[in-house]
N, C-alpha and C positions, 0 to 999 in steps of 0.2 A: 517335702524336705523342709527341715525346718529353718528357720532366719537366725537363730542363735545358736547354729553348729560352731562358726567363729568367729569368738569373742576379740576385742580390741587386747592386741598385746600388751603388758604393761612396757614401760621403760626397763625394768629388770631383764624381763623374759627377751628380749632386743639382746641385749649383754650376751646375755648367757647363749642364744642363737649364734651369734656372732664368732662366738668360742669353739660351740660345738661345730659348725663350717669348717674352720679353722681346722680342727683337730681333723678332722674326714677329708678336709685337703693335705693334711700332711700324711694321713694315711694312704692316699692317693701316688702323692710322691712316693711315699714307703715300696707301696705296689711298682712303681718305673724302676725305683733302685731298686729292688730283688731282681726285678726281671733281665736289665741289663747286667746284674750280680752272678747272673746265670747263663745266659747269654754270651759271656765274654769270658766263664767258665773257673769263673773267679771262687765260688763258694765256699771251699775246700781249703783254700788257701792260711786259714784260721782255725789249728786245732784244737785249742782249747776254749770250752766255756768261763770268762773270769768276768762278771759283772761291774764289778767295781775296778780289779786292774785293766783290765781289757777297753775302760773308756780311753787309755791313751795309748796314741800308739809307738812302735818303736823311735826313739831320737838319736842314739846312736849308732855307728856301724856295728858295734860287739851286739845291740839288741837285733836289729836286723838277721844279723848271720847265726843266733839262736833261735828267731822264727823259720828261718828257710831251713836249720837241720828239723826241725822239727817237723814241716812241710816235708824233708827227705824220707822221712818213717813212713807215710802212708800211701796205698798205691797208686793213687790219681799221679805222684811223679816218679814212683818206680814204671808207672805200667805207661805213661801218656808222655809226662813230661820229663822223662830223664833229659839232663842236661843242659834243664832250663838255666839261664843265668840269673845272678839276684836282681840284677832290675826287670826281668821279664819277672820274676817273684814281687816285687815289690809292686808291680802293675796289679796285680790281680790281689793284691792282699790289699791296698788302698781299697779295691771295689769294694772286699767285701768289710773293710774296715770300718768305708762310710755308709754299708747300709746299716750296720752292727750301732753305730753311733746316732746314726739319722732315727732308730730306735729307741735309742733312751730320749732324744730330742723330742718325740712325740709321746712319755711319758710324761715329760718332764710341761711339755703344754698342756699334756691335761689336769695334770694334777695341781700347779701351781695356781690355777685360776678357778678350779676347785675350791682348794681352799681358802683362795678369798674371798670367792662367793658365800660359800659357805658361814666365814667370819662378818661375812656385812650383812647373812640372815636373807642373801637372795632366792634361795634353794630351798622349799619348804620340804618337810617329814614327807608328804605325798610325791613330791618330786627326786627324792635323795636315793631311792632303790635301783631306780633304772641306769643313774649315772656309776654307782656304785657298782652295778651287771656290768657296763661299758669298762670302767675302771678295769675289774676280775678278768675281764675276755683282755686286755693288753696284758696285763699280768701273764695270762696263759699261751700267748702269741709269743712271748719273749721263748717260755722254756720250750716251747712248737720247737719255734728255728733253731733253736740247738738240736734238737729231738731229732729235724730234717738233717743237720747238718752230719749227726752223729753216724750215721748210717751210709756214710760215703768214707767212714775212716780208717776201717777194720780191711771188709774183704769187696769192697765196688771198689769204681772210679769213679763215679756220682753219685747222687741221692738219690735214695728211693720214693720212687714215683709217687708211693700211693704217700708218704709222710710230705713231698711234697704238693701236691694237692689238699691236703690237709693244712698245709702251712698258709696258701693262697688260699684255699678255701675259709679260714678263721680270718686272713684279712680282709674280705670282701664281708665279712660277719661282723664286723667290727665296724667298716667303714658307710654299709649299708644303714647299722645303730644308730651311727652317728649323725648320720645323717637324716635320719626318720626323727631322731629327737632334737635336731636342730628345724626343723622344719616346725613341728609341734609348738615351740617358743616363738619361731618366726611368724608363725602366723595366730600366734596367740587362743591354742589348744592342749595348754597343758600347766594354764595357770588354776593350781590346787586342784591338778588334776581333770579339769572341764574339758569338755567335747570329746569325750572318747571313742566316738565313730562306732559306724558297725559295715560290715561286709554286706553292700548291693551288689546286685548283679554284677554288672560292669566292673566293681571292685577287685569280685574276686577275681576277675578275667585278669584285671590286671598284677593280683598277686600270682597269678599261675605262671604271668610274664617275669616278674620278679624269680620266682623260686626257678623258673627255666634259665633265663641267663644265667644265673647263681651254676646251675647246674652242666651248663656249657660251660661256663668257665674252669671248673674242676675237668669237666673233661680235656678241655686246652690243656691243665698242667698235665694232664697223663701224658699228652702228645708229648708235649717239651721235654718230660721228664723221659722220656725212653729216644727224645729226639727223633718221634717218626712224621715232623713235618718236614722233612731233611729225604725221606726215603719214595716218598710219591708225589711227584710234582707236575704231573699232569691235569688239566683243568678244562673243562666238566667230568670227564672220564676220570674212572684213576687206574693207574695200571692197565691201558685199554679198554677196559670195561665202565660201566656204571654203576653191575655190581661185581667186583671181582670175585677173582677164587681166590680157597686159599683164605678165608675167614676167621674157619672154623678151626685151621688145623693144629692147633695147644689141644693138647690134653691136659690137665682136665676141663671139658668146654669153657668152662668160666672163665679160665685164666684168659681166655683170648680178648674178652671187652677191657683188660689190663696191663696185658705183657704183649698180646703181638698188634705189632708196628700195622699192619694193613687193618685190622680191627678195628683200633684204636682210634684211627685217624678218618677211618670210614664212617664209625659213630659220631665223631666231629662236624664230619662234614653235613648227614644225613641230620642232626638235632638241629643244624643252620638251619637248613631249609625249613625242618617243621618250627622254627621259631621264626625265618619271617615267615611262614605261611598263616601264624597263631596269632603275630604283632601287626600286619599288613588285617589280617580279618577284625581284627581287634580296632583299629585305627576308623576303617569303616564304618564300625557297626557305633562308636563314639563322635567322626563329624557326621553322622547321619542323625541322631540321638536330640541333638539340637541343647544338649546341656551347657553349661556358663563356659564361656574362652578360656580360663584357666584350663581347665580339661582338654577342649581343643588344642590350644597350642603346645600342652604338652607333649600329647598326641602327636602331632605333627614332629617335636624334638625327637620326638621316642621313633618316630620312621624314619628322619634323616641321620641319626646316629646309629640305627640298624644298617642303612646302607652304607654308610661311610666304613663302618666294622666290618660288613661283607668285602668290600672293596679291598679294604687293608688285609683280611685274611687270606682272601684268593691272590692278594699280587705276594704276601708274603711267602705262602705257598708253591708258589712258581717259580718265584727266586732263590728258594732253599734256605728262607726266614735267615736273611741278613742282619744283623744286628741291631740294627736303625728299625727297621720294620719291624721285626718281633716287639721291639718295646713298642712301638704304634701301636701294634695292636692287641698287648698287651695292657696299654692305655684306655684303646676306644673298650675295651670290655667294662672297664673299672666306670668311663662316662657313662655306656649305654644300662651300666646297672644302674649307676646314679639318676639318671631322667625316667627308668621305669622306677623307682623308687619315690622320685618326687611326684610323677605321673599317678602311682599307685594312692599318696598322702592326697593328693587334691581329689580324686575320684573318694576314698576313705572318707573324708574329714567332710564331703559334700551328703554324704550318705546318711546322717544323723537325721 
């Protein structure tokens, strides 16, 4: 292994770290408010995409009681909420007011400190691509959630699963970016592009952990988005069983690993297991390895926030994913990506 995998950071690259944190924390938050946005079944409550008028919200009563006819036209309150009142209307359209606004918030942080790095020449031609890919991937998250949101307006009363997975699965793609390239300046491997690492062994075990949670997580919004952590709340067993019946029964096969509720939530449960069984093997075969304590105690983060997340999804599961607890652990996913992610950078960056 070589002694000059990484370099002393400059003072710039500090900055600029600092930012990119920043910004993958506030994507973080981004992630707790959709989930509680969802949760508390507020999403819908805002039918139009208006980018610029849509930053403010209604101030007077006349604007208000044009949002809620408007809320009257689609079926989520023909079919669900008939006869809601406008403050039960106004509860659910703040949710999804401030996730809609906590979104430009987090445009609005990246791009501002952007561009004065940019003006003070902190950001070289080698560095200016990947932040720009970051930039584009927010860009494409904004017109996602409408995309998510559009599809609960016409003929559902929610979103569609798979655009919402798609929606959480771009921000966990954004927020993981973020966070690999604030890491890179933080530890000063990415000044004019130096230390580009390569995939060891151990590394790549550790990106298999990375693309696996990533990949659990998409399966979690399937669950939430057909609501089948609400339908089996039995634990170890489900349904009686270990492996129940009853699977297979969509035609056409496929549809079942997406539309039906006992599938859906049985593939949830089962990728648990083979990921701690692949994270717990993994954690082993690293404090045994005898490589430098960074590695180690990531290692260690990355088992304690594995169990912590198990913990949160089995009791949320059993209480029919209370609100409070959905976001938990809707939370601990977004951590335990974040520490395989940093876990993955220090094994990476060690491998040169």
């Amino acid at each position: 292994m070589s002694t000059n995998a990484i370099s002393a950071p400059r003072a710039a690259d500090r900055q600029i770290a600092l930012w990119l944190f920043t910004v993958a924390g506030f994507v973080m938050l981004m992630v707790l408010v959709g989930g509680l946005t969802r949760l508390t079944d507020s999403g819908l409550s805002i039918t139009e995409w208006a980018p610029i008028r849509g930053a403010l919200p209604p101030f007077t009563q006349a604007d208000w009681l044009a949002e809620f006819e408007k809320y009257k036209q689609i079926p989520e309150y023909q079919l669900v909420n008939l006869g809601m009142s406008l403050a039960e209307f106004k509860f659910i359209y703040w949710w999804e007011w401030g996730h809609r606004f906590l979104g430009r918030i987090v445009g609005l942080v990246f791009f501002i400190p952007f561009i004065v790095f940019l003006a003070q020449k902190k950001i070289s031609r080698a560095q200016l691509q990947p932040l720009l890919g970051l930039f584009a991937l927010g860009g494409l998250q904004g017109f996602m959630g409408w995309y998510m949101v559009a599809s609960g307006l016409t003929e559902r009363v929610d979103v569609s699963q798979y655009r919402l997975a798609m929606h959480l699965g771009l921000a966990l793609i954004i927020f993981a970016a973020a966070l690999w390239l604030a890491l890179n300046y933080w530890r000063g491997t990415d000044s004019e592009a130096r230390g580009q690492g390569r995939f060891a062994p151990r590394s790549k075990w550790a990106a298999v952990i990375v693309a696996a949670v990533l990949a659990q997580s998409l399966i979690g919004a399937l669950v939430a988005g057909i609501n089948a952590g609400k339908t089996y709340t039995d634990w170890p067993l489900m349904d009686g069983d270990f492996i129940p019946s009853g699977l297979f029964d969509m035609q056409p096969f496929w549809l079942n690993f997406f539309e039906n509720h006992l599938t859906v939530q049985f593939d949830h449960r089962m990728i648990a297991y083979a990921l701690a069984a692949l994270i717990g093997w993994h954690i082993y075969r690293v404090l045994q390895s005898g490589i430098g304590g960074a590695a180690q105690l990531s290692a260690k983060w990355l088992g304690g926030a594995l169990a912590l997340q198990i913990v949160l999804g089995i009791s949320a599961l059993m209480l029919a994913v209370p609100i409070w607890l959905g976001a938990a652990h809707q939370l601990g996913a977004v951590a335990l990506l974040a520490i395989a992610v940093t876990h993955l950078h220090i094994l990476y960056k060690q491998a040169v």
